[in-house]
Each structure stands twice: as C-alpha cells, then as structure tokens.
C-alpha positions as a Markdown table, in Angstrom:
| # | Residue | x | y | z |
|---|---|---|---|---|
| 1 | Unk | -10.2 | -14.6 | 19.2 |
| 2 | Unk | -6.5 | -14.2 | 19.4 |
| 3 | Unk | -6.3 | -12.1 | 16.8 |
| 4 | Unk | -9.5 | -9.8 | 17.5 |
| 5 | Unk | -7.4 | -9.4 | 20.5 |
| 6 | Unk | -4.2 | -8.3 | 19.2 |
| 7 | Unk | -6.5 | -6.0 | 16.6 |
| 8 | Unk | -7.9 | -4.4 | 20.0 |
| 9 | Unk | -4.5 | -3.4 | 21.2 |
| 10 | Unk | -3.8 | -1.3 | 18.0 |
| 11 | Unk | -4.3 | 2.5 | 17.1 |
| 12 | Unk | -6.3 | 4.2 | 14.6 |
| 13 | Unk | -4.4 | 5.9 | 11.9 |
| 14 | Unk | -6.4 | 9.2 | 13.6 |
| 15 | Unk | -4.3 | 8.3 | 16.5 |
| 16 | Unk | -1.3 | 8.5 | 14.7 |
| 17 | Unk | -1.8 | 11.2 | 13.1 |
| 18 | Unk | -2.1 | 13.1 | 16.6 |
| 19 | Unk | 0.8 | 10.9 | 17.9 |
| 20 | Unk | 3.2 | 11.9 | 15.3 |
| 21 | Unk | 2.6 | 15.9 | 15.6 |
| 22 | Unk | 2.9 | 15.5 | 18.9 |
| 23 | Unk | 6.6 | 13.4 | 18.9 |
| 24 | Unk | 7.5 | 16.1 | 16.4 |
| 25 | Unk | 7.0 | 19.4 | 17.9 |
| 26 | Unk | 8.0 | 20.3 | 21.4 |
| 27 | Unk | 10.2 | 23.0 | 22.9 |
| 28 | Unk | 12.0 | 23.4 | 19.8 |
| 29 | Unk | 9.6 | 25.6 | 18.0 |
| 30 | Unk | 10.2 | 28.2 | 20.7 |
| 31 | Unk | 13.8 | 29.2 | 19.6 |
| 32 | Unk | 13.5 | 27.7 | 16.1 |
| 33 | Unk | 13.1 | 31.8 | 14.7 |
| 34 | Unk | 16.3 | 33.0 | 16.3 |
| 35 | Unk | 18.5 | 29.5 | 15.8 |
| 36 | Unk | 17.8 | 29.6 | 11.5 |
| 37 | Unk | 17.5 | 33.4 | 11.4 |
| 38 | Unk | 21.4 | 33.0 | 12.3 |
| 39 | Unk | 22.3 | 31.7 | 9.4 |
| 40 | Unk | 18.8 | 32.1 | 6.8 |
| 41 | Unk | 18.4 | 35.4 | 8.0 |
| 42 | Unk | 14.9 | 36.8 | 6.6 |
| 43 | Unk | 14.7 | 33.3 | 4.3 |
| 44 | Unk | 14.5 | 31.2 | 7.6 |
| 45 | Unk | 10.9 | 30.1 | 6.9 |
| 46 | Unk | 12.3 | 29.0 | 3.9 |
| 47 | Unk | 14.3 | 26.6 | 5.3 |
| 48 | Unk | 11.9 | 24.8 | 7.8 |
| 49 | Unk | 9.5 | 24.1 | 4.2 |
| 50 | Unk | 12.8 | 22.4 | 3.0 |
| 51 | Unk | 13.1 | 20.4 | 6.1 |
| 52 | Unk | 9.8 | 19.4 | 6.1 |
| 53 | Unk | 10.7 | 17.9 | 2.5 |
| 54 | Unk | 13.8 | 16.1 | 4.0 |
| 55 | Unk | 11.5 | 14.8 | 6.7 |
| 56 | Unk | 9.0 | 13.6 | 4.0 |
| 57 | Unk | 11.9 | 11.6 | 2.0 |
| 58 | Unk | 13.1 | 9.8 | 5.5 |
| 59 | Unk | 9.1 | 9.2 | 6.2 |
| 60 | Unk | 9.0 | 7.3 | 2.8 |
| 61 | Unk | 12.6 | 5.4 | 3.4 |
| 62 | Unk | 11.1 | 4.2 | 6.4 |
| 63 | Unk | 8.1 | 3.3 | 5.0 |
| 64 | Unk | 9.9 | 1.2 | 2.7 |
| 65 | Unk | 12.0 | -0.3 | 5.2 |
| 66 | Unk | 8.7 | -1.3 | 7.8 |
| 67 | Unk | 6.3 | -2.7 | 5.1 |
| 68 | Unk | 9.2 | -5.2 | 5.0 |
| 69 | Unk | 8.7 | -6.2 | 7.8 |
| 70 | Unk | 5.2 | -5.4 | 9.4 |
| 71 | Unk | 5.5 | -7.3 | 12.4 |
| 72 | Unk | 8.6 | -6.2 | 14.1 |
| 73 | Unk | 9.7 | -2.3 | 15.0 |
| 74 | Unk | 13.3 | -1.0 | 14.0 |
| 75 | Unk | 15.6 | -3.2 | 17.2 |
| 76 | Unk | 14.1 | -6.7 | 15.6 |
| 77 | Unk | 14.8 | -5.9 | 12.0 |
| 78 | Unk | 18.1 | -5.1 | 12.5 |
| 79 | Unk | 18.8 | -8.1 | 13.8 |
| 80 | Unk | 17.1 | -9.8 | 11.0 |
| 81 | Unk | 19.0 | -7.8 | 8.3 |
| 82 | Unk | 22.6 | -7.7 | 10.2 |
| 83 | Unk | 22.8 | -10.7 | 12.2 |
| 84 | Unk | 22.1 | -11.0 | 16.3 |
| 85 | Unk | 25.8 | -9.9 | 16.7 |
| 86 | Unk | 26.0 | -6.4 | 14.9 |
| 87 | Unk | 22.4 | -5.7 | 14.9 |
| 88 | Unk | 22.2 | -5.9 | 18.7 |
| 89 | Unk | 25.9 | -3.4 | 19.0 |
| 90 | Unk | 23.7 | -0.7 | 16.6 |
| 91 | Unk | 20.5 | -1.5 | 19.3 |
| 92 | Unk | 22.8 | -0.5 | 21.7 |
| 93 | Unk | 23.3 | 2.8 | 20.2 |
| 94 | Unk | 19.9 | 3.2 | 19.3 |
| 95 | Unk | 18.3 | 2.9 | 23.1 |
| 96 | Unk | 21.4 | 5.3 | 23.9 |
| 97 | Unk | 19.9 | 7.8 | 21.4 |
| 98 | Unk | 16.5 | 7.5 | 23.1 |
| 99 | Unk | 17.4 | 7.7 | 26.4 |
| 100 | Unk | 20.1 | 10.8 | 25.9 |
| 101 | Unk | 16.7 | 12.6 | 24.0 |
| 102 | Unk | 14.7 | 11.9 | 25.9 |
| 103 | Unk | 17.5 | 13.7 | 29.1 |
| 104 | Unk | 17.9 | 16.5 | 27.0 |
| 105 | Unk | 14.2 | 17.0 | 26.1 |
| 106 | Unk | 13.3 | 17.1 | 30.0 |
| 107 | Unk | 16.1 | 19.2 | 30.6 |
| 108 | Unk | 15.1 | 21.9 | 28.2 |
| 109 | Unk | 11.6 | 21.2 | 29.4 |
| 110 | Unk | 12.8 | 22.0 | 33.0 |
| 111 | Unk | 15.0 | 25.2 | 32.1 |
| 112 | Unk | 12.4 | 26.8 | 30.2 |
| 113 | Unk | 9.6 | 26.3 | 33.3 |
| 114 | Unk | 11.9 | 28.0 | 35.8 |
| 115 | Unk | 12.7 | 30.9 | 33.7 |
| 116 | Unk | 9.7 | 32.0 | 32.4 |
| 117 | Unk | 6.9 | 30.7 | 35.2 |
| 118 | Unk | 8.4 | 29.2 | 38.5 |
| 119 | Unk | 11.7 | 30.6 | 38.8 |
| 120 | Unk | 12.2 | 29.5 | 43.0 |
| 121 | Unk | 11.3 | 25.8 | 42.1 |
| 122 | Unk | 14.1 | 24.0 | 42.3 |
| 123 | Unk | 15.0 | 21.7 | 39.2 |
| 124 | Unk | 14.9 | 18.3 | 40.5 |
| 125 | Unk | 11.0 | 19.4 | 41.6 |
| 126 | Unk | 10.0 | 20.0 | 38.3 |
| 127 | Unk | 11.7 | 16.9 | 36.6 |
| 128 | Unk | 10.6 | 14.5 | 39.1 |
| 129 | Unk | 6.7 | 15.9 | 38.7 |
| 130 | Unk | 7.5 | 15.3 | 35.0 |
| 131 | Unk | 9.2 | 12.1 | 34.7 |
| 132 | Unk | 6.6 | 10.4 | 37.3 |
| 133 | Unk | 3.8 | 11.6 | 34.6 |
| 134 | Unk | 5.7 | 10.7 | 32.0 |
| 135 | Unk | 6.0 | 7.2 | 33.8 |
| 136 | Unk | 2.4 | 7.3 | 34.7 |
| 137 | Unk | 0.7 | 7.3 | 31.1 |
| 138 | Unk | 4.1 | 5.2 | 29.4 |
| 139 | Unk | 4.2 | 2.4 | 31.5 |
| 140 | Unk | 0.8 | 1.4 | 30.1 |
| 141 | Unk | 0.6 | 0.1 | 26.3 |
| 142 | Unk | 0.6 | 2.5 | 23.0 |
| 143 | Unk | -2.9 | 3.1 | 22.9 |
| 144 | Unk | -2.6 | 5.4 | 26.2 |
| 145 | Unk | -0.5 | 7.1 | 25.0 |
| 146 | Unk | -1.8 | 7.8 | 21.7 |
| 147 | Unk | -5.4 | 8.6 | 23.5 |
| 148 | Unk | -3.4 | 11.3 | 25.6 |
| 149 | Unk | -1.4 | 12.6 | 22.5 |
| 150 | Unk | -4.2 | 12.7 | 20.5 |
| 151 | Unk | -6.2 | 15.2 | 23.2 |
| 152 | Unk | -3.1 | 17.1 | 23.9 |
| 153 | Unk | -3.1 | 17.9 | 20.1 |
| 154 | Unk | -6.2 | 20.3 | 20.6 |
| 155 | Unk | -4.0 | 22.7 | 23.1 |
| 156 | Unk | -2.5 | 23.4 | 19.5 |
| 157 | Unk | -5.9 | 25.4 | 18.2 |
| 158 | Unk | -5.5 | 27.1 | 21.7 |
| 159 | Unk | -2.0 | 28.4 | 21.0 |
| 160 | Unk | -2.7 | 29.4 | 16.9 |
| 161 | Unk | -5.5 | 31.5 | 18.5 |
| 162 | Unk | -2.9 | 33.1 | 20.9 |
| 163 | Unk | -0.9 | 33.9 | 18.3 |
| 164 | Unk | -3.2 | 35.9 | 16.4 |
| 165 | Unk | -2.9 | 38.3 | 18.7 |
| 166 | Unk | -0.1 | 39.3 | 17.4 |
| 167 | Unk | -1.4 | 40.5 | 14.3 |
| 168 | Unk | -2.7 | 43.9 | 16.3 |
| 169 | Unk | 1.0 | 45.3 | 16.3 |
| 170 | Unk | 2.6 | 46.8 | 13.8 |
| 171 | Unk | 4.4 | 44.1 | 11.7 |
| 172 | Unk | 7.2 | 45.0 | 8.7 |
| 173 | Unk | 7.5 | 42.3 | 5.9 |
| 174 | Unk | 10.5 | 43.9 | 4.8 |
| 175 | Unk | 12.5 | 42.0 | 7.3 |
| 176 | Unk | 11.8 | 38.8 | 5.1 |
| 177 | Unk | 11.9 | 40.5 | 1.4 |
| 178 | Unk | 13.5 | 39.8 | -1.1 |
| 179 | Unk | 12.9 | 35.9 | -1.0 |
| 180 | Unk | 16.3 | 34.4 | -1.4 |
| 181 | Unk | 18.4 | 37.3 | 0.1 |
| 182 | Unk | 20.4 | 34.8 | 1.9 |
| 183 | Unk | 21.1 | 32.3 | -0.8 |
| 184 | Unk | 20.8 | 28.7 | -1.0 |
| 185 | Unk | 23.7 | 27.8 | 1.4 |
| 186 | Unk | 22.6 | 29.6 | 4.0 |
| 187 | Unk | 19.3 | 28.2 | 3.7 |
| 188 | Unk | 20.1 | 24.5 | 3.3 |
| 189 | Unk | 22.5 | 25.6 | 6.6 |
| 190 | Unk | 19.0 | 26.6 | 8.4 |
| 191 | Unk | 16.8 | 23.5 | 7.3 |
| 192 | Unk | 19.6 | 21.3 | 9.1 |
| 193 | Unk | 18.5 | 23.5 | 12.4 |
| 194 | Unk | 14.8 | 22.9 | 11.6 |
| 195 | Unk | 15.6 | 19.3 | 10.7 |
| 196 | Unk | 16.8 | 18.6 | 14.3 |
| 197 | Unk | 14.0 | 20.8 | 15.9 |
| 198 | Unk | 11.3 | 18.7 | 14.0 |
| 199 | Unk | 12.9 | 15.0 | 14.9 |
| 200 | Unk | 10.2 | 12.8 | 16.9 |
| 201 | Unk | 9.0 | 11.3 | 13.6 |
| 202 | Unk | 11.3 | 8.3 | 14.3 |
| 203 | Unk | 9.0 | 6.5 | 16.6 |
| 204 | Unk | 7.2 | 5.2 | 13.8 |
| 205 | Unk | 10.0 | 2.5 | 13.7 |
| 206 | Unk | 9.2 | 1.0 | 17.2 |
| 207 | Unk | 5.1 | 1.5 | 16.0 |
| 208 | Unk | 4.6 | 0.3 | 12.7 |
| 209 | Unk | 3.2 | -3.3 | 14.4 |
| 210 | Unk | 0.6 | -1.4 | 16.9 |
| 211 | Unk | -1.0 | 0.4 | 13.9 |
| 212 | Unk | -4.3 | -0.9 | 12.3 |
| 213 | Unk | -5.0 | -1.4 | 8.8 |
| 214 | Unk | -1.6 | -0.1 | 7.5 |
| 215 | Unk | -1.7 | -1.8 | 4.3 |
| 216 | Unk | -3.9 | 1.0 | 3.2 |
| 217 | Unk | -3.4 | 4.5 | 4.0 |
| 218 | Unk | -0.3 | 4.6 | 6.3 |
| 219 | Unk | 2.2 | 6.8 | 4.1 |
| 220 | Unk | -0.6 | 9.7 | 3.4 |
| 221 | Unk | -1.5 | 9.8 | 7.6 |
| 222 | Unk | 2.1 | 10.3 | 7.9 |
| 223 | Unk | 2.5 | 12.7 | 5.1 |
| 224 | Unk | -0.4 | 14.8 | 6.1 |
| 225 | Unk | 1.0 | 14.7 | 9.7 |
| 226 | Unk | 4.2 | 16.2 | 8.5 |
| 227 | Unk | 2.4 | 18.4 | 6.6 |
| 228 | Unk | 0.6 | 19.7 | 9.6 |
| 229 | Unk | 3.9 | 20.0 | 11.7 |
| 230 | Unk | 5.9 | 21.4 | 9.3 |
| 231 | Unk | 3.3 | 24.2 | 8.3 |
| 232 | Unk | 2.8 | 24.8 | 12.4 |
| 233 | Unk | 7.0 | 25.4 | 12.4 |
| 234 | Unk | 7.1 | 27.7 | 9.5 |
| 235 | Unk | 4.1 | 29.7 | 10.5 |
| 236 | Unk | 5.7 | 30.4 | 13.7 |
| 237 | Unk | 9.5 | 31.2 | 12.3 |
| 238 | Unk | 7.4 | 33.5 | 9.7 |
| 239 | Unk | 5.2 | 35.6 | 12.1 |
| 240 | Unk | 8.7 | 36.0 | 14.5 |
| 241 | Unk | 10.8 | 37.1 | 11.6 |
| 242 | Unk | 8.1 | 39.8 | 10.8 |
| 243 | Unk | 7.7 | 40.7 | 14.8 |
| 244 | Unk | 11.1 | 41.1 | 15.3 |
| 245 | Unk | 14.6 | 43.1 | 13.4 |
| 246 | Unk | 17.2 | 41.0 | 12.1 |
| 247 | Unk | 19.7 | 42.3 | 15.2 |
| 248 | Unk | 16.9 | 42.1 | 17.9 |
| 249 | Unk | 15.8 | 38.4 | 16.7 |
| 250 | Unk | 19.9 | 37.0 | 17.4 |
| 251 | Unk | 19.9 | 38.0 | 20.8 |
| 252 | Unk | 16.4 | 36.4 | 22.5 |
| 253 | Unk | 16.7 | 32.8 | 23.1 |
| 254 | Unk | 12.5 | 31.8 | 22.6 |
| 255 | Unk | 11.5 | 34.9 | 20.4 |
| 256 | Unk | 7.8 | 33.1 | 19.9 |
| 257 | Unk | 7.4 | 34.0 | 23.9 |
| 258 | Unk | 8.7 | 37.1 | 23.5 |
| 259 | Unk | 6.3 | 38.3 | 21.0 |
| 260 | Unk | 3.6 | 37.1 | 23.7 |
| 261 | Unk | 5.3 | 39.4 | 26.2 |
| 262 | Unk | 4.3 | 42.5 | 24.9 |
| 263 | Unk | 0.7 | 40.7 | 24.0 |
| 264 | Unk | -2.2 | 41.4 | 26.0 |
| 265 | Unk | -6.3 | 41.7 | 25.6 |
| 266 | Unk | -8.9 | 43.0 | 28.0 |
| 267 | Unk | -9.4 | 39.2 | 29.4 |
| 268 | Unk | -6.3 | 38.2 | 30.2 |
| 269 | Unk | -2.8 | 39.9 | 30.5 |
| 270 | Unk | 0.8 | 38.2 | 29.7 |
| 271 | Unk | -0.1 | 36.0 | 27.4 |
| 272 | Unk | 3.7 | 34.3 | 27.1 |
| 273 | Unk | 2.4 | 33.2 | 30.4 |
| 274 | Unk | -0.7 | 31.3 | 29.1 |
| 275 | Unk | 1.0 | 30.6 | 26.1 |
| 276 | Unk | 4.0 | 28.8 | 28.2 |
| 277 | Unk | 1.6 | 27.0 | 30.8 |
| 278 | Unk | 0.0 | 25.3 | 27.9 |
| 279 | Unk | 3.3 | 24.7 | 25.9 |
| 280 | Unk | 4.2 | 22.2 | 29.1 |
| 281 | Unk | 1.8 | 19.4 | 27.7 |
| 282 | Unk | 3.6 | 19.2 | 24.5 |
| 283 | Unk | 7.0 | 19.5 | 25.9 |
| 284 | Unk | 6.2 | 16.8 | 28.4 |
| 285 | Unk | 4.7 | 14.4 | 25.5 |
| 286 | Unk | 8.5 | 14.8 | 24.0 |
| 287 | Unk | 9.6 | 13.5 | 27.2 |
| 288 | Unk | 7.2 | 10.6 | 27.0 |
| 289 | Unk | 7.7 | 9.7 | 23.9 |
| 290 | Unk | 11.4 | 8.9 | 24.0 |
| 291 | Unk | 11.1 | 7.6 | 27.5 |
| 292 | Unk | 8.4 | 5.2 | 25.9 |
| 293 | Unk | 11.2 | 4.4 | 22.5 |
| 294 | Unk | 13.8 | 3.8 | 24.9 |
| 295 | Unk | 11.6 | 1.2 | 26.5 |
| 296 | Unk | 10.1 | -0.3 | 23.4 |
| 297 | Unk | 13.9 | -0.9 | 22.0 |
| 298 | Unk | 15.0 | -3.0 | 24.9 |
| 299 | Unk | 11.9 | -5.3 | 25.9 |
| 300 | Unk | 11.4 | -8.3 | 24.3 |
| 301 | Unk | 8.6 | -9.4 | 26.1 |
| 302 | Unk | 5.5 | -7.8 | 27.1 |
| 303 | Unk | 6.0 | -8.9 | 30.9 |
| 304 | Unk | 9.2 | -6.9 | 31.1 |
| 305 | Unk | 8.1 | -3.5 | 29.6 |
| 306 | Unk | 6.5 | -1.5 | 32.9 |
| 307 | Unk | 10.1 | -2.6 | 34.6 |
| 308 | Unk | 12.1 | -1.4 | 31.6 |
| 309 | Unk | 9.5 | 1.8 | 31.6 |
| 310 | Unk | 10.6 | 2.3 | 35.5 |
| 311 | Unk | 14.0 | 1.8 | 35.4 |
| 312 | Unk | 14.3 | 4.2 | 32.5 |
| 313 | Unk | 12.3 | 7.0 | 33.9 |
| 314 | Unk | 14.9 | 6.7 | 37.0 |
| 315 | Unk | 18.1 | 6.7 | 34.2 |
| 316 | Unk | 16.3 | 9.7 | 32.4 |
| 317 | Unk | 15.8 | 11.6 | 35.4 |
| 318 | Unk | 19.0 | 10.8 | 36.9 |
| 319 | Unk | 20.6 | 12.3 | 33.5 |
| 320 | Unk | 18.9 | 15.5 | 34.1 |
| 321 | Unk | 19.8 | 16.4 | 37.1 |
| 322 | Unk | 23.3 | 16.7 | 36.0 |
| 323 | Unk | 24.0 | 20.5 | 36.0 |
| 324 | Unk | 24.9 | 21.5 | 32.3 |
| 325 | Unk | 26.0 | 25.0 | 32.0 |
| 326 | Unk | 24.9 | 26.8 | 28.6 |
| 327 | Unk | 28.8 | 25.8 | 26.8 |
| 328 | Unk | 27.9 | 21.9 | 28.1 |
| 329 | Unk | 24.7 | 21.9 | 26.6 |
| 330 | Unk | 24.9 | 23.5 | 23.7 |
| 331 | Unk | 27.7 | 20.5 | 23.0 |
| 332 | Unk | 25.0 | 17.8 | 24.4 |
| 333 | Unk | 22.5 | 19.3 | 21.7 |
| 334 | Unk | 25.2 | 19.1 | 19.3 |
| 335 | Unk | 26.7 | 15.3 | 20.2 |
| 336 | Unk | 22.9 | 14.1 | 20.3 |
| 337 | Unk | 22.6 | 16.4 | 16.4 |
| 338 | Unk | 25.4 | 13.7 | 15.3 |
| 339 | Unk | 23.6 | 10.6 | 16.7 |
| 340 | Unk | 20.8 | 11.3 | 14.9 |
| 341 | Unk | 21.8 | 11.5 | 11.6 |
| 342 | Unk | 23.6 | 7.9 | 12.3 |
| 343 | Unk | 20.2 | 6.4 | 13.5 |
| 344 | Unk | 17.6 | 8.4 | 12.5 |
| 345 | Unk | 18.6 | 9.1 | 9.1 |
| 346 | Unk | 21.6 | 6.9 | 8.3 |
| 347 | Unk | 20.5 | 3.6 | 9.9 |
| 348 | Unk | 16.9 | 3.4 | 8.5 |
| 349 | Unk | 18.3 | 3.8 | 4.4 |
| 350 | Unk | 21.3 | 1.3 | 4.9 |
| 351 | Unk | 18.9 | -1.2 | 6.5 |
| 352 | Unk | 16.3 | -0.6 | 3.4 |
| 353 | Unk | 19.4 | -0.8 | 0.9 |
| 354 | Unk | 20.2 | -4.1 | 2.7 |
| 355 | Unk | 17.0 | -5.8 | 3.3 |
| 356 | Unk | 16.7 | -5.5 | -1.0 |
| 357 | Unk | 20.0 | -6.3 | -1.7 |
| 358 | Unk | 20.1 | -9.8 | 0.5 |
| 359 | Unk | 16.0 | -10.3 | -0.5 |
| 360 | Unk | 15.4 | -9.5 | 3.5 |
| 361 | Unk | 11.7 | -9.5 | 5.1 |
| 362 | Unk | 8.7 | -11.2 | 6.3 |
| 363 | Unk | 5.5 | -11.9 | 5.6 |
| 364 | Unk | 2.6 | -10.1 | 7.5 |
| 365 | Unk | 1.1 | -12.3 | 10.5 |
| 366 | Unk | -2.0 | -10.9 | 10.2 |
C-alpha cells in the first residue's frame, strides 16, 4: 500500500517531457536573435544547435550523477558526497541561485508585459498577480505542476502557427550565407548566450525521485525534450535573422515580436499582441519553476514545503520590486550567468567525479 502510494504521487515520463520544455524556454527566446547575432552575426542559429549539444552532455552528467542516487534530489546528495558541513554551505548557494532566477525571471516577465500590452499597470500589480499564481499551483506537490506544464506546452503549436505568418513577407537568406562567415569563435561566443537562454533543464536534480519508471527510458525523454527546445530556439533565431538586416537586428531588444508587429491577417490584426498574451503562460511557468526549486532545496519534510512555498513567493516578489535600471540588470543577468556555471554546470560533474572516486551512492528504495 505504502508504496502504491508513493507510485501515485509520481509523474509520467510524458509529464516530463512537457515539464522540461517548459522550465527551458521562457522570455529568453524573445531577444535570443538579437543577443547571438552580436557576436554570430548571420551564423547565430548556429550557435543555439551547439548549445543544445552542451545542454545534452550536462543532461547525461546529470543523469549519471542521479541514477546514483535515485532517491534523493541534488541538496541531499551533496551532503552524502561532501559531508553535512560543506554540502549544506554549497545548498546554501544553490537555493540562492533559485531564488535570484527565479527574481530575475519575474522581473523580465513583468518588464516585458508593461511595454508591449499594459503599459499604465504599475509593476508591483503585475508581479503580485504572478507570484500569487505562481504560489497557487506550486504550493501543491509536482504532479500539479507537471499537469499545468504539460497543458501550457500546447500554447507552443499556437505560437509555431503565428509564426508562419511571417513567411508572406519578403524574406532574404543572404543575411545568413555563407555558413560559417563568422568563424568558430564567434560562434562558440553565441552558444554561451543560447546556453544561458535555454537553462531550466536543472530541475531534473530536485525531480529525479518524483519520476516513475526511470530505470527505463529517462535519458531519451530528456534527450528528446532537449531536442524539442533546442529546435523551437533555433527555428526562431533562424526565421529572425532572415526577417531582419544585420544593422536593424542589433538595435531591437525582442526581434521575434517585432516581426509580429508588421504581421497581420483578415481575422485578427497585431499579432505581437496575441503572440505576447500567450507568451505570459510560459514566462510565468519559469517563474514557477524556480519558485518551486527554491522550495524543494530547503524542505526536508513534506509538512514544511507549502510554508517554505509561501515564504519564498514573498522573498521572490520582494526581490522584484527592487527598481533595476537597464546598467543594473544587465549586471544581475550577468552575476546570475556566473552562478550558473558554478551550480548548474560545475557542481553536478564534480559531485559525479566524486561520488566514483569515493564509491558514493545508494541503492534504489523502490
């Protein structure tokens, strides 16, 4: 009984799938074209294929890492691996990471609503309508979240149709010809950009214990789901780096809603309108889904998660009503860019190299 119970309280690998493309894309894809056409110029779709092949080697580290240990999420097995003492110091930093992501995310999130749909709403309006939803469907337990993420993911076929509109206007494939203009350095410069535009994918280390039948098929639903998100960013880069010049590109922060702009059909006029209405879901579910790792990283027991859920919503709110001018958080981007390749990238592989090199993990409860 006890352990149909804990079975009933797990997702589907289907719901991860869905949960995984929706932790990974978010607001990010909007200025992705302009950000790696800075530096990868016309080879910029070039460069979110190679992050999605960095984002497939850190999918497999961690893998590695939670098969290791496929009861506990990332805060318990570094205490395993490093002791109580230092593994608890790197959980600090870890639930920092979360919570200052999850501040940025809803930041960007509120920025972008007031300049493109509701300019006279003032800020703390639209954050607190946001974090209360966000602490509405989180406070609950993964699977309703997953069930939320996993319809969300459908607005996606909703937007891909949107953007075939743009095919009507005149398009010039010179702008991205010859392939490799910009040269590898350049390129490699612009995957780091689509690298940090594409993170989300780390939740799988506070998830691994909620997912059902992992022993069989877990790496190719997260493959596949990186697959999907990394073909959704570098279809998007693509069809902006044919819309717009080289010079025009540089100087539009979210060139994917400016090629809506000039978009219209018989049914329904300003599409960057419709397109950015819908594009609030996804950006929200970012916000959930860090407010819900920052959660998951501090409670120990299940009776303390909806207070921990609660008193990070207020933190995470609290963060973003902090007013950051452009300079300020462009250098919050960047400080939270240095974090993550600590934690997210850094943190994972020296806890795999660890975990063989002292013979570290457990045995499945299952």
């Amino acid at each position: 009984m006890e352990k149909e119970m804990k079975h009933n309280k797990k997702i589907s690998k289907f719901q991860l799938y869905f949960l995984l493309i929706q932790c990974q894309i978010g607001i990010g894809v909007l200025s992705l074209p302009s950000v790696t056409q800075k530096t990868a110029k016309g080879d910029a779709w070039l460069s979110t294929i190679i992050a999605g092949i960095g984002i497939e080697v850190i999918l497999v580290i961690y893998w590695l890492l939670l098969r290791r240990f496929p009861t506990s999420i990332l805060t318990e097995v570094t205490e395993k691996i490093l002791g109580k003492m230092v593994g608890r110091i790197l959980n600090g930093f870890i639930y920092i990471y979360f919570v200052l992501v999850g501040s940025y995310a809803l930041i960007l999130c509120i920025r972008l609503t007031n300049r493109w749909i509701l300019p006279l709403t003032p800020p703390w309006i639209l954050a607190l309508f946001i974090i209360i939803a966000s602490l509405y469907l989180t406070i609950d337990d993964i699977r309703i979240v997953a069930r939320f993420f996993t319809f969300a993911s459908f607005l996606y076929i909703a937007l891909i149709v949107i953007s075939l509109f743009n095919f009507s206007h005149e398009l010039d494939i010179h702008y991205v010809i010859p392939v490799g203009q910009s040269g590898l350095k350049n390129i490699m410069l612009g995957s780091n950009e689509s690298l940090i535009s594409m993170l989300g994918f780390e939740i799988l280390l506070v998830i691994y214990p909620n997912i059902q039948n992992k022993e069989k098929g877990y790496l190719k639903t997260i493959s596949f789901a990186n697959l999907s998100v990394t073909t959704l960013y570098t279809y998007f880069v693509f069809i902006n780096l044919i819309s717009f010049s080289p010079r025009v590109i540089k100087q539009i922060k979210e060139p994917v809603l400016y090629m809506f702009r000039g978009l219209s059909s018989e049914i329904i006029d300003r599409l960057d309108l419709v397109f950015v209405t819908v594009w609030i879901v996804p950006m929200t579910t970012s916000v959930m889904a860090y407010l819900f790792m920052a959660s998951k990283s501090l409670s120990k027991q299940k009776n303390s998660y909806s207070k921990i859920v609660v008193v990070n919503s207020l933190l995470i709110y609290a963060i973003s009503l902090i007013p950051f001018d452009d300079e300020k958080l462009n250098q919050f981007s960047k400080f939270i860019q240095y974090l993550s390749y600590g934690l997210v990238f850094g943190a994972p592989l020296l806890l795999l190299l660890l975990s063989y090199m002292f013979k570290k993990q457990e045995m499945d409860e299952m």
